[in-house]
Each structure stands twice: as C-alpha cells, then as structure tokens.
DRENZA-754319 format. One record per atom (N, C-alpha, C, O, CB): residue in three letters; x, y, z. Coordinates in steps of 0.02 Angstrom, whole numbers, plus 50000, padded with zeros to 5 digits. Glycine has a CB too. Example, Ala and Ser with C-alpha at 12.3 -4.5 7.8 and 13.67 -1.06 7.14 Angstrom:
ALA506604971650390;ALA506154977550390;ALA506604983550390;ALA507124983450423;ALA505654977650452;SER506424988850354;SER506844994750357;SER506455000250394;SER506705005750402;SER507044997050286;
END
This chain:
UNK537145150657433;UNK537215143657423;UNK537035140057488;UNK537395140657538;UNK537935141857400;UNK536445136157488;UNK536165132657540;UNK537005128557596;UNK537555129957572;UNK535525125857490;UNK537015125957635;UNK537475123057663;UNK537555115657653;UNK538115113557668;UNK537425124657720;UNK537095110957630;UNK537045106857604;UNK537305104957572;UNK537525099257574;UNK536775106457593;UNK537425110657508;UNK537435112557427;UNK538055106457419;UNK538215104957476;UNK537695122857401;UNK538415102857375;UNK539055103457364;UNK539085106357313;UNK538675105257269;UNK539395098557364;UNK539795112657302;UNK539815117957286;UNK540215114257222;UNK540615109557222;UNK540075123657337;UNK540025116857186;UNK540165115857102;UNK540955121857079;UNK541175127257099;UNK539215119357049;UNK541155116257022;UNK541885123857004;UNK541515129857004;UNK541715133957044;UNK542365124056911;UNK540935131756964;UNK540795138456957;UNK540575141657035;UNK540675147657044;UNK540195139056899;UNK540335138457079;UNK540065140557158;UNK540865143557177;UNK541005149357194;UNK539695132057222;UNK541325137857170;UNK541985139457200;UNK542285147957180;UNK542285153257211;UNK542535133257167;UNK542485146057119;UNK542605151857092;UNK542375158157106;UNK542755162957109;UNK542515151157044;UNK541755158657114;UNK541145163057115;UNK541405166957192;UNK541555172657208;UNK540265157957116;UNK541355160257225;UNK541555163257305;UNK542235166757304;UNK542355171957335;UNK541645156557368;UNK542665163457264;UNK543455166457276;UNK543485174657234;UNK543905179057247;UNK544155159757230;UNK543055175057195;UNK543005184557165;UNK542685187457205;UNK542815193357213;UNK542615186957093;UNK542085183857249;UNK541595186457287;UNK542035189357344;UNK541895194757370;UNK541035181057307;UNK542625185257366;UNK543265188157436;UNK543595190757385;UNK544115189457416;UNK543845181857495;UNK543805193357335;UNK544155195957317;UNK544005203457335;UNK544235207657373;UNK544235193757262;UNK543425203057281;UNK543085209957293;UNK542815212057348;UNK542555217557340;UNK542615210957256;UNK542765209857405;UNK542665209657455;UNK543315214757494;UNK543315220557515;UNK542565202557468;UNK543745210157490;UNK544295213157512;UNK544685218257488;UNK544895222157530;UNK544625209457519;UNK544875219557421;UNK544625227257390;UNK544515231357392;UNK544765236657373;UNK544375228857374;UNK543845229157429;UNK543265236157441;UNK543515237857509;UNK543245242957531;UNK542275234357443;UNK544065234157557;UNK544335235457607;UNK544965239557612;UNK545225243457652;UNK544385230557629;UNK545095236657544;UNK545895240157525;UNK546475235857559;UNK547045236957577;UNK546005249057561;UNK546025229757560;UNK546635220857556;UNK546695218257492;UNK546185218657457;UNK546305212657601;UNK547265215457464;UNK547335213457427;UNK547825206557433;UNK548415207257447;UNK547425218257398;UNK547535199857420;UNK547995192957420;UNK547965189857384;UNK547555185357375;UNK547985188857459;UNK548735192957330;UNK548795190457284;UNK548645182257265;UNK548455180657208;UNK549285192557278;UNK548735178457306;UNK548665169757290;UNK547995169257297;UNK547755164857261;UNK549055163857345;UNK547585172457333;UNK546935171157323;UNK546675167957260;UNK546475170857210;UNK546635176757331;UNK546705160357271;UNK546105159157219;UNK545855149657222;UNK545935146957277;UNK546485161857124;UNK545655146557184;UNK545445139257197;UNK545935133157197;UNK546375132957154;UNK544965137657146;UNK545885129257232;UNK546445125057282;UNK546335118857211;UNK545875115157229;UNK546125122057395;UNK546505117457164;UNK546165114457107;UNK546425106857142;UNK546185102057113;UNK546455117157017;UNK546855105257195;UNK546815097557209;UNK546155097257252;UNK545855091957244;UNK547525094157252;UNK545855101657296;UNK545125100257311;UNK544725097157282;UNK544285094457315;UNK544825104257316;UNK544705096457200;UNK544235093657149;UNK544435087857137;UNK544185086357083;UNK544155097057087;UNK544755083657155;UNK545025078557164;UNK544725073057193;UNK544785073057255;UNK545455079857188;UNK544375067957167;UNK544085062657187;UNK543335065957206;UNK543185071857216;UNK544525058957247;UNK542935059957205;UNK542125064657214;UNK542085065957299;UNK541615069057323;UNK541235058557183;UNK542445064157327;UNK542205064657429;UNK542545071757424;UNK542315075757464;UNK542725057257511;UNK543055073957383;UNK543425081557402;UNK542865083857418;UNK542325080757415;UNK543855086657344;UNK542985091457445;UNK542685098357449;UNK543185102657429;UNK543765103557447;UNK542425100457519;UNK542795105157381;UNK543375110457343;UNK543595118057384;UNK543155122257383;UNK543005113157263;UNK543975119157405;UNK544225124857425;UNK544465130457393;UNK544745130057339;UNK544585123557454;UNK544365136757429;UNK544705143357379;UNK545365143157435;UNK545375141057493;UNK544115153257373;UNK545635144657416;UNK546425146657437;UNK546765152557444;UNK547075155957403;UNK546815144557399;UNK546635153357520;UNK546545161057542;UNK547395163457521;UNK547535169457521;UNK546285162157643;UNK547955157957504;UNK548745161857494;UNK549025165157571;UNK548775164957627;UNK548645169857430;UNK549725168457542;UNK550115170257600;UNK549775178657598;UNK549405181657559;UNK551095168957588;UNK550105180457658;UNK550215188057645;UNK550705191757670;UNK551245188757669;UNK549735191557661;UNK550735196857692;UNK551265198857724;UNK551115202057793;UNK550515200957803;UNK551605203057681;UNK551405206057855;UNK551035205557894;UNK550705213657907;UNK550445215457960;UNK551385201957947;UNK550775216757861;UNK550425221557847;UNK549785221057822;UNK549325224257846;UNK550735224557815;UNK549705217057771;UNK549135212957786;UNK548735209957799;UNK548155209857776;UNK549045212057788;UNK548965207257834;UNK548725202057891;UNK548415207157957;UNK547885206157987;UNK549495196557921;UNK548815211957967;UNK548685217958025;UNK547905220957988;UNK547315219758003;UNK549495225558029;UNK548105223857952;UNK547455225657916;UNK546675220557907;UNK546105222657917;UNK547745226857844;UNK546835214657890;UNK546335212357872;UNK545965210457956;UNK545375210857973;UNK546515206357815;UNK546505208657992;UNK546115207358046;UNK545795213258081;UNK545375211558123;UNK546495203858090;UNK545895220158073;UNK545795227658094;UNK544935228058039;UNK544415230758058;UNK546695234458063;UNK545015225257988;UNK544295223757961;UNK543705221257977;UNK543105222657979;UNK544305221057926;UNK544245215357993;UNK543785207658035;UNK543395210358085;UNK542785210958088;UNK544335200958081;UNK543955212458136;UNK543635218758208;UNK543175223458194;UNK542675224358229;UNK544215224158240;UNK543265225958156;UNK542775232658150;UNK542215228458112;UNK541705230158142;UNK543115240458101;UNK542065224758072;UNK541335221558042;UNK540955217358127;UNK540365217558146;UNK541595213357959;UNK541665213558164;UNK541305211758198;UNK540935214958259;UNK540475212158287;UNK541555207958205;UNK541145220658275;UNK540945224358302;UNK540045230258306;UNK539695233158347;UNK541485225958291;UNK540085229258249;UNK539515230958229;UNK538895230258246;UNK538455232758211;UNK539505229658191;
END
C-alpha cells in the first residue's frame, strides 16, 4: 500500500491478519490484536490496528524478534 494511500476498512484489516500471522510465525501471540473501529470515525481519522496488551513474556519475546530481524 503506497504511503499516500488512505487505507480503506479492508487495507486495515488486511494489515491487522498480515501482524497476526506474522507474529505466529514467531510464536507471539496478542490476543487484542485487531482494528481500533473509533479510528473510522469522521473522514480526517486514520484508521488504526490495535496492537492490545500483553504480558511481559511477551513483550520479552517480541522484542528478542524485533532484535534478531533487526540485526540482519
């Protein structure tokens, strides 16, 4: 999706399975993960996915992901 784009419900969505499975394939899982539906709210919003809480086992992990992709 160009950066320009403004991202449509289906773009949104799309992105929030796209981190899902993403993270998954990491062996993260966040449960609240999904679309912030007051983002769609008035036409100036930008709709957001809604990354949720986690716990900090989680959180340890995902950033131990983050590190190692960025590392690369």
């Amino acid at each position: 999706m160009p950066l320009h784009h403004h991202p449509t419900p289906d773009d949104v969505h799309a992105s929030a399975e796209e981190l899902r499975t993403a993270l998954k394939d990491n062996g993260i899982a966040l449960p609240s993960l999904g679309v912030d539906l007051p983002g769609f709210a008035g036409s100036y919003a930008v709709p957001l996915v809604a990354l949720g809480n986690c716990n900090a086992v989680t959180a340890r992990k995902l950033a131990e992901v983050l590190r190692k992709a960025a590392a690369r």
